[in-house]
C-alpha positions as CSV (number, residue, x, y, z in Angstrom):
1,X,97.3,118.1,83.0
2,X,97.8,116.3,86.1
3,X,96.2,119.2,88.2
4,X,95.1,118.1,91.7
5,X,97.4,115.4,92.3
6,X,99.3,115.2,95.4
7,X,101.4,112.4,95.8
8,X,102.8,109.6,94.2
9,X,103.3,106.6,96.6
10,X,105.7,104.0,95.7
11,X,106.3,100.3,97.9
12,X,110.0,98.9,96.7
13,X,110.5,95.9,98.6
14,X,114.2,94.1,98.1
15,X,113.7,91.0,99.5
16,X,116.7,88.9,100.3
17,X,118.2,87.3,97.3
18,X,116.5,89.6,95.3
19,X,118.1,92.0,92.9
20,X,118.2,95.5,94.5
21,X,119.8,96.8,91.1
22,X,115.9,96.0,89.6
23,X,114.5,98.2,92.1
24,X,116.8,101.1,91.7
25,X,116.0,100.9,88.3
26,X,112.1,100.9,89.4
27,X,112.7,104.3,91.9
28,X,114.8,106.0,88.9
29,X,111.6,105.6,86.5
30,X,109.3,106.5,88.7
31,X,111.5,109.6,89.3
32,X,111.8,110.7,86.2
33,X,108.3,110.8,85.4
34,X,106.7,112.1,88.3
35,X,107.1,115.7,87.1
36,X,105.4,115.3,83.9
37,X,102.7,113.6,85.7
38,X,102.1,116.7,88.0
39,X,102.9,115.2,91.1
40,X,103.6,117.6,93.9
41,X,105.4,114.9,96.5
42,X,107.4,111.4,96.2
43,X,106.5,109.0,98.5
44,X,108.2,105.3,99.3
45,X,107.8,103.0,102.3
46,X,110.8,100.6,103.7
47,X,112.0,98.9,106.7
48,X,113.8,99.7,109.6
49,X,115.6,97.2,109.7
50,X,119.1,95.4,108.6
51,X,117.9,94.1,105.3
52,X,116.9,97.3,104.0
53,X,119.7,99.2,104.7
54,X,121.0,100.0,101.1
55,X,117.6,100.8,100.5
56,X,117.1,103.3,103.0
57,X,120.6,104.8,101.7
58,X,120.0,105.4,98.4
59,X,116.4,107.1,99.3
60,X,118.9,109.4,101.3
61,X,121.1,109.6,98.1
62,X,118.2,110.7,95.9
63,X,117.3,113.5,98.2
64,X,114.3,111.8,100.0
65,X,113.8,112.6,103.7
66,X,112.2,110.6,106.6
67,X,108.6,111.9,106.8
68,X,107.3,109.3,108.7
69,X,107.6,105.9,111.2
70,X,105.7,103.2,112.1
71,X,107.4,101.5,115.6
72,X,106.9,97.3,115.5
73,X,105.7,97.2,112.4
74,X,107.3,93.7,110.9
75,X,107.0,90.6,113.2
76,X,110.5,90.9,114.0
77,X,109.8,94.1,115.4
78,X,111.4,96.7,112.6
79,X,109.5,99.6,112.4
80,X,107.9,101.2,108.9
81,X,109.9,104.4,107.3
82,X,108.2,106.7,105.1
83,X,110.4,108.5,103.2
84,X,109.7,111.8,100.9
85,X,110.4,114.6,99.0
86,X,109.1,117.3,97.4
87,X,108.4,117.1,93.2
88,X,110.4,120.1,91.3
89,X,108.2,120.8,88.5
């Protein structure tokens, strides 16, 4: 089961006035199946940038890692952060 599978990519995108609890809730699901799935890495994508900075701390929290950056990504000129970590199976 599940054999070949790399990663699992994930988007969480709290907009602003959006409920962030909703996506934590999203991240924790996804993390708690992942294993069973056979993924071997945990990938999610945010933003550099003021808005997403509870986002970016509770990726931190959870044990993800930056992996990855895309400079001037958004028009106002925040750059793309791939965060990661490694699946425990």
């Amino acid at each position: 089961m599940g054999a070949g599978r790399e990663c699992l990519a994930v988007v969480v995108c709290s907009a602003p006035g959006t409920s962030w609890k909703r996506d934590r809730q999203r991240v924790n699901g996804f993390d708690n199946r992942k294993s069973q799935a056979g993924y071997k890495n945990f990938l999610i994508e945010t933003y550099d940038s003021p808005t997403f900075e509870k986002a970016r701390s509770f990726y931190k929290a959870k044990g993800f890692s930056e992996i990855g950056r895309i400079e001037d990504y958004l028009p106002d000129g925040a750059a793309m952060i791939v965060f990661g970590k490694r699946i425990q199976n």
